[in-house]
N, C-alpha and C positions, 0 to 999 in steps of 0.2 A: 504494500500500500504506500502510495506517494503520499510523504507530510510535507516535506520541504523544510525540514528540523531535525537537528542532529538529536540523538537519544543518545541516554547517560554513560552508554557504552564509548560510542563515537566521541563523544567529549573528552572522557575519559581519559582515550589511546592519544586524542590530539594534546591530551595537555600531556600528556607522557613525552611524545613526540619533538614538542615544545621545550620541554624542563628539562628532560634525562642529561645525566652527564656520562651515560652509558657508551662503549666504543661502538662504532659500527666498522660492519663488516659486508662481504656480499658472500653470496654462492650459495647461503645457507641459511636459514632464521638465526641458527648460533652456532658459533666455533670458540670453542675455549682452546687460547694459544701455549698457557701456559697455566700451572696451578694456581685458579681461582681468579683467573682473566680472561675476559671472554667478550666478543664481539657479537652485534644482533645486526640482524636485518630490518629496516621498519615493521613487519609482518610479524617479528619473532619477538618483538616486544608488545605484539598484542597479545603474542600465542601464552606469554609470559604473564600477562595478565587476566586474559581471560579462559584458558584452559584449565578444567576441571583438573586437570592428570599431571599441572608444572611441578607442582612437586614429584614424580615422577621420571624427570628428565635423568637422563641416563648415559653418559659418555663413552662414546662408541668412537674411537679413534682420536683422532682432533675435533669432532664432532658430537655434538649433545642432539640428542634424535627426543623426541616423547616415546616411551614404549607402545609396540604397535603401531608403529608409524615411521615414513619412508623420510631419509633426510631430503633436504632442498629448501624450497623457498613457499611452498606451499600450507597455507594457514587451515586449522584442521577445523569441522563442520561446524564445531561451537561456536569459535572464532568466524568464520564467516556468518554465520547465523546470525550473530548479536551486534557484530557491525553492518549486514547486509551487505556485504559484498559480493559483486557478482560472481566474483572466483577466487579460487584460494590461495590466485599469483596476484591477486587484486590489479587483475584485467582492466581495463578503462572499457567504457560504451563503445568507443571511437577511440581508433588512436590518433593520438592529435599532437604524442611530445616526439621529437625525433630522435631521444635518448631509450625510448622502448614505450611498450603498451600496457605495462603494468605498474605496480609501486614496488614490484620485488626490481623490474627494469630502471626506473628512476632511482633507487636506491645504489644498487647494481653498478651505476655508470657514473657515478659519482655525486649526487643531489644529498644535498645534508636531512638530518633526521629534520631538519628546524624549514627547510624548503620544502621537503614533501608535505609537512602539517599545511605549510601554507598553500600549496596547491590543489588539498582538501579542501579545506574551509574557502579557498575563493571558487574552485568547481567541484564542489559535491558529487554532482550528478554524473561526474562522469564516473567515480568510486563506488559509491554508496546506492541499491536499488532505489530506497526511501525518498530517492532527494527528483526531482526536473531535472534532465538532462539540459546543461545550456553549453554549448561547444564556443571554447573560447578562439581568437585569431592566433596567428603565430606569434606577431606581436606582442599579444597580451602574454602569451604562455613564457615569451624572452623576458617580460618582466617579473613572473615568478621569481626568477634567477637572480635579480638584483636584490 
């Protein structure tokens, strides 16, 4: 159902998003490099807060997986449930950045945890089902970055 308003989840992950002084990282929600240091993905710091099973995380090589569940960048059904995301690479409607088609891509290719919130909260819709899709210019999307 389209509200066109974030819900307490969605807030939630963006003020995380915003504030964390968390490392990031790509290829994977999270990769601990060394004991007790460890990099997320923007994706992997929802998965961290909204997955029933994060206490469960499990270190599997250089890599911390959820039990029962495959590494990468893909955010597991809770996590996309509660944010409504279309997909669990949080796919865009449209791809519209030419850094990739998702937020695991944005993240990915070098976009700060603090530029992706913001390119949430200025287009919603292309992330989140709940919100209007409004498809921004190229323009506008170069402004994101500054």
């Amino acid at each position: 159902m389209i509200t066109d308003e974030f819900n307490q989840y969605q807030l939630r992950w963006l003020e995380i998003l915003e504030t964390t002084d968390a490392a990031q990282g790509m290829g994977r929600l999270w990769q601990q490099y060394e004991e007790g240091i460890a990099s997320y993905c923007c994706l992997g710091l929802a998965e961290l807060e909204f997955d029933e099973n994060s206490a469960g995380m499990q270190p599997q090589g250089k890599t911390l997986n959820f039990p029962n569940r495959s590494a990468g960048v893909v955010a597991g059904p809770r996590t996309q449930e509660l944010l409504h995301l279309y997909t669990g690479e949080g796919s865009f409607y449209l791809s519209v950045f030419s850094s990739g088609n998702s937020l695991a891509g944005l993240n990915d290719s070098g976009w700060t945890f603090a530029q992706i919130a913001k390119a949430i909260r200025t287009y919603p819709g292309l992330v989140f089902r709940n919100f209007t899709l409004e498809v921004p210019s190229k323009e506008d999307m170069h402004k994101l970055l500054s």
